[in-house]
C-alpha positions in Angstrom: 40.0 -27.8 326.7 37.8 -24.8 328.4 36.2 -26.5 331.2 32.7 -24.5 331.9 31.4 -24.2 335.6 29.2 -26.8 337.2 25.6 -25.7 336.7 25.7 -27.5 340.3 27.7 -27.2 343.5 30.8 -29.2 343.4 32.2 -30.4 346.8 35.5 -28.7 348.3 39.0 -29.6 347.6 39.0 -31.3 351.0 36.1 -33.7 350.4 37.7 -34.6 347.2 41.2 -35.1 348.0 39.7 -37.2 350.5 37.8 -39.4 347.5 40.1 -39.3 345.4 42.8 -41.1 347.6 40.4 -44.0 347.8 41.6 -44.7 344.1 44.5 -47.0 344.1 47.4 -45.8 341.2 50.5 -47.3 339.8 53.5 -44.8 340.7 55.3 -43.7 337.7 57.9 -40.8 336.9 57.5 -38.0 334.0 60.8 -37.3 333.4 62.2 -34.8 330.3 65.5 -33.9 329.1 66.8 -30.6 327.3 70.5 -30.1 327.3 72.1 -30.5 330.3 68.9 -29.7 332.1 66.7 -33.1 333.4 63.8 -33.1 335.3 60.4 -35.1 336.6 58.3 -35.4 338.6 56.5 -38.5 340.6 52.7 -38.7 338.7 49.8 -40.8 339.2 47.5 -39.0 336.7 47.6 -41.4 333.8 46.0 -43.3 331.7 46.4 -45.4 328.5 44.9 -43.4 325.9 44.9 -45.6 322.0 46.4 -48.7 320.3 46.4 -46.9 317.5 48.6 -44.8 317.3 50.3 -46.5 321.2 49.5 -43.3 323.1 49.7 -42.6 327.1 48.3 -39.4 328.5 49.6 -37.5 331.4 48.5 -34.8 333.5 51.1 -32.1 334.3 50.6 -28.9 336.1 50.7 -26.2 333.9 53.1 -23.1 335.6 55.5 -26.4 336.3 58.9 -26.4 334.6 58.5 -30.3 333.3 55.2 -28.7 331.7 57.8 -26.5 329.8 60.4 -28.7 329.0 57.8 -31.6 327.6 56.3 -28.6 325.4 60.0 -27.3 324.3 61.3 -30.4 323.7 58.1 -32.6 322.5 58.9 -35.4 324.1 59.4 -37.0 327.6 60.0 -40.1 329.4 58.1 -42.3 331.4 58.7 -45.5 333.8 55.9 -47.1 336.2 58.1 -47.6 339.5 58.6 -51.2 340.6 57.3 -51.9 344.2 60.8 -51.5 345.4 61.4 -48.3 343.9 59.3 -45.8 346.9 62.9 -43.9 347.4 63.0 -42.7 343.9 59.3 -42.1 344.2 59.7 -39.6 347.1 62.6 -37.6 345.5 60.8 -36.9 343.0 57.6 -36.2 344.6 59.7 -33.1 346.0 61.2 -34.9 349.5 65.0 -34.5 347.5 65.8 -31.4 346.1 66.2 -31.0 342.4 69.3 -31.2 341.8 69.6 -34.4 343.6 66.7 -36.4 342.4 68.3 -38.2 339.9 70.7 -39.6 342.1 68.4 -42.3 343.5 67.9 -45.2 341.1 69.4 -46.7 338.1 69.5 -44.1 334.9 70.2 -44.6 331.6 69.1 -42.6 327.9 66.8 -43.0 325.6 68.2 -42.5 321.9 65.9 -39.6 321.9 68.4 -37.9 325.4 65.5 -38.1 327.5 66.1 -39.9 331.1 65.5 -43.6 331.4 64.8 -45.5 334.7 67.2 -49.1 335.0 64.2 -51.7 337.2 61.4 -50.2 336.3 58.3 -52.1 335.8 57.3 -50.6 332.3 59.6 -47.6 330.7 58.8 -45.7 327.9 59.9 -43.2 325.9 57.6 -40.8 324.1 56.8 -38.0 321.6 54.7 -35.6 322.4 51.5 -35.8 319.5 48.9 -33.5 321.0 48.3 -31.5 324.5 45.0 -30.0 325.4 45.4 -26.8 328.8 43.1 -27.7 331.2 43.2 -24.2 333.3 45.9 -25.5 336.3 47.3 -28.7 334.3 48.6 -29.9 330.4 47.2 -33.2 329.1 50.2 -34.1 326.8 49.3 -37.2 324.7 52.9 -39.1 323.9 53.1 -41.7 321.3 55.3 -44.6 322.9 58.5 -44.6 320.8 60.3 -47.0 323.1 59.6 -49.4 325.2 61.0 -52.0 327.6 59.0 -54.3 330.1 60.3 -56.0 333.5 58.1 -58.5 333.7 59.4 -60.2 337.0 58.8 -56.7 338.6 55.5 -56.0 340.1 54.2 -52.0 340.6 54.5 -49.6 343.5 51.2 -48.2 344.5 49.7 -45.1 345.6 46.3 -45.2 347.6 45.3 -43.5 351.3 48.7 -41.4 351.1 50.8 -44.7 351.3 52.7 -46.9 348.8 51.5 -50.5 348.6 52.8 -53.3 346.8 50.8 -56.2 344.8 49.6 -59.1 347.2 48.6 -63.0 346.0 50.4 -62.8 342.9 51.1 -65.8 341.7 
């Protein structure tokens, strides 16, 4: 997508970092296989995109190397953090080093090699069916191939630079 400049002044990226952390997100993982190589990265920039086909879309920053993998290896893997799951959330958020990330949490495989997160509230595994360059991010649209659901589990939560969890849930 070529994104045109504002034919007005847009506010600075303090003022809306600031507005934007109002916005209360699930915390999920993008996570992609290719070989021996695994990688992913903590995300809150998604949304459900279609029903038809089951489609997600993610927002991944463009010079990253998951950004590369997804596009090398058209698919990746996806799992909405349970509210107990914060640990796993930081290491990949960059507080672990690489190489150490996936040792916090529970991982299996998809059928398709890409990582899959054991507790998760929602996992999926998807194939990558269209991406649109954005200038500093990929919007890669994945088709949900796989999918398993933790219903007892209830999602981590990302707003004012701190996790929550759901409250009055019956």
């Amino acid at each position: 997508m070529h994104l045109r400049p504002s034919r007005r002044p847009v506010v600075g990226n303090a003022e809306f970092r600031s507005a934007m952390a109002a916005m209360a997100s699930t915390v999920s993982l993008v996570t992609a296989r290719r070989g021996d190589e695994r990688i992913g990265r903590t995300v809150t920039s998604v949304m459900s995109l279609s029903i038809n086909p089951p489609t997600i879309l993610i927002s991944i920053d463009i010079l990253s190397r998951l950004a590369d993998l997804i596009a090398k290896t058209g698919g990746f893997s996806f799992a909405m953090l349970a509210d107990d799951q914060s640990e796993v959330a930081d290491a990949f958020a960059g507080r672990v080093v690489a190489e150490e990330r996936f040792s916090r949490g529970q991982w299996g495989e998809w059928p398709s090699g890409h990582p899959m997160l054991q507790g998760a509230v929602t996992a999926l595994d998807c194939g990558v069916i269209g991406a649109m360059e954005t200038g500093t991010h990929v919007l890669f649209a994945g088709a949900i191939i796989e999918a398993e659901n933790t219903t007892s589990r209830t999602p981590l939560l990302w707003q004012r630079h701190q996790y929550h969890g759901l409250t009055g849930l019956d």
